[in-house]
N, C-alpha and C positions, 0 to 999 in steps of 0.2 A: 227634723230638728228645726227648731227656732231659734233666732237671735232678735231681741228687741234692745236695740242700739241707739244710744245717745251721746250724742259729742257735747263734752261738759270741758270745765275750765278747771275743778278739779271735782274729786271722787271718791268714798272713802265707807269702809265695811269698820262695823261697832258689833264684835262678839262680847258678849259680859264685860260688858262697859270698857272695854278695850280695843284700842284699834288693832285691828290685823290686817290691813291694807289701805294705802292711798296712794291716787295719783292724783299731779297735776294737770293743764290741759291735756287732751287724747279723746280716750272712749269708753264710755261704760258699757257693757254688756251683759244683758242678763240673757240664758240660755236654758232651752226647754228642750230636754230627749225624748223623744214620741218612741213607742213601742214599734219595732221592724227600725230604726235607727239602724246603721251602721258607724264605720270609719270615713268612707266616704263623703257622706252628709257632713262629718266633721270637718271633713278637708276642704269641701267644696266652700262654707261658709267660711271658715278663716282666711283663705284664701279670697273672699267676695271682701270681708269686712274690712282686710289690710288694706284691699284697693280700693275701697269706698272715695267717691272724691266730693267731701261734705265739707272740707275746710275752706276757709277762704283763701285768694290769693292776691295779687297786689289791687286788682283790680277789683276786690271785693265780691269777686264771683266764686261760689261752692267749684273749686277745681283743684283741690291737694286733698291727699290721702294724708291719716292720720301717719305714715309714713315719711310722706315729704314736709310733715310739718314738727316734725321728731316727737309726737305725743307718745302715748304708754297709754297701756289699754289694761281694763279693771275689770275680770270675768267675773260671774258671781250665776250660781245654779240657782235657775225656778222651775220647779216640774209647773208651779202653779199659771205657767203659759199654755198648758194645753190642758187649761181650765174648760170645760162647757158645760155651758148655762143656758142651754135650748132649754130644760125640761125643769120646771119648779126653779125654786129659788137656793138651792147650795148646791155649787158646782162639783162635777165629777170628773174623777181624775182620771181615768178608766184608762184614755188615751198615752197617757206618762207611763214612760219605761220605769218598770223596776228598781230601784235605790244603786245595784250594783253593777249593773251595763249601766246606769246612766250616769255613775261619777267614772266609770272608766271613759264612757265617750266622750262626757266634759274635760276627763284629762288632755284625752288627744287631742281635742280643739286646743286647748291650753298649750299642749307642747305642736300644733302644729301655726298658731301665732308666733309662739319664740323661734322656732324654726325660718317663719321670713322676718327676722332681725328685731320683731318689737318685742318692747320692754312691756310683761303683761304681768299683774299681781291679780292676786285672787282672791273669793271671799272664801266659805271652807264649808267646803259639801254636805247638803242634811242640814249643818247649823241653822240656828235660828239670828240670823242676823238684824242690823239694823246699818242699813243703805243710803247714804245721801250723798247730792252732787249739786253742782251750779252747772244746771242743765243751759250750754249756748247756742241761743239762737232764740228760742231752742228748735234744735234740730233733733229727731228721733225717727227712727226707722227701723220698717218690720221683715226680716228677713227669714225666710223659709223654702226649705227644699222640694217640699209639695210644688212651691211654683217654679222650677227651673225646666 
């Protein structure tokens, strides 16, 4: 599983010209379920992203988690993270779990962020979205279970 994380100021999903999610400062998250994924991998990452300590603090140093800084965090599913593009020019998805273990594991990520107390909205699985944010810093980072 992957998360490619960014700490924005705010965040916000356009289905059919309609918003169906925003937040203000926190985190965007977009998230990619690789095939042999489990529950796990979801726990491990919600658990990594809560604690992330990428915000600033008095001192202006990256030392508060989107937790101690009271943001809200904006899931939104891309298989298209475990795009690769070794071979010719249009990437293969081959890697990306199946449509239905991979919005159930996006669930449990989902319900295992609300589980340690943040406030996490979503964008909505499959859909064809349109995603934008005031990326701060900007800071962004790529997290993945392969590397633990």
């Amino acid at each position: 599983m992957r998360l490619l994380v960014q700490r924005c100021l705010q965040a916000e999903v356009i289905i059919d010209n309609k918003q169906v999610a925003a937040i203000k400062q926190g985190l965007l998250i977009f998230v990619g379920v690789k095939a042999g994924d489990g529950p796990s991998e979801a726990e491990y990452l919600a658990a990594k992203a809560a604690k992330l300590r990428i915000f600033e603090d008095e001192q202006g140093k990256m030392n508060r988690s989107v937790q101690e800084v009271g943001g809200a965090v904006l899931v939104v599913s891309q298989f298209t993270l475990y795009g690769n593009c070794k071979k010719g020019n249009r990437p293969s998805f081959i890697e990306a779990m199946e449509p239905a273990g991979a919005n159930e594991l996006y669930c449990h990520l989902v319900d295992c962020l609300r589980a340690l107390g943040l406030t996490v909205a979503t964008g909505k699985f499959g859909a064809d979205m349109q995603v934008s944010l005031i990326n701060d810093g900007p800071v962004t980072l790529w997290l993945d279970t392969a590397s633990r």
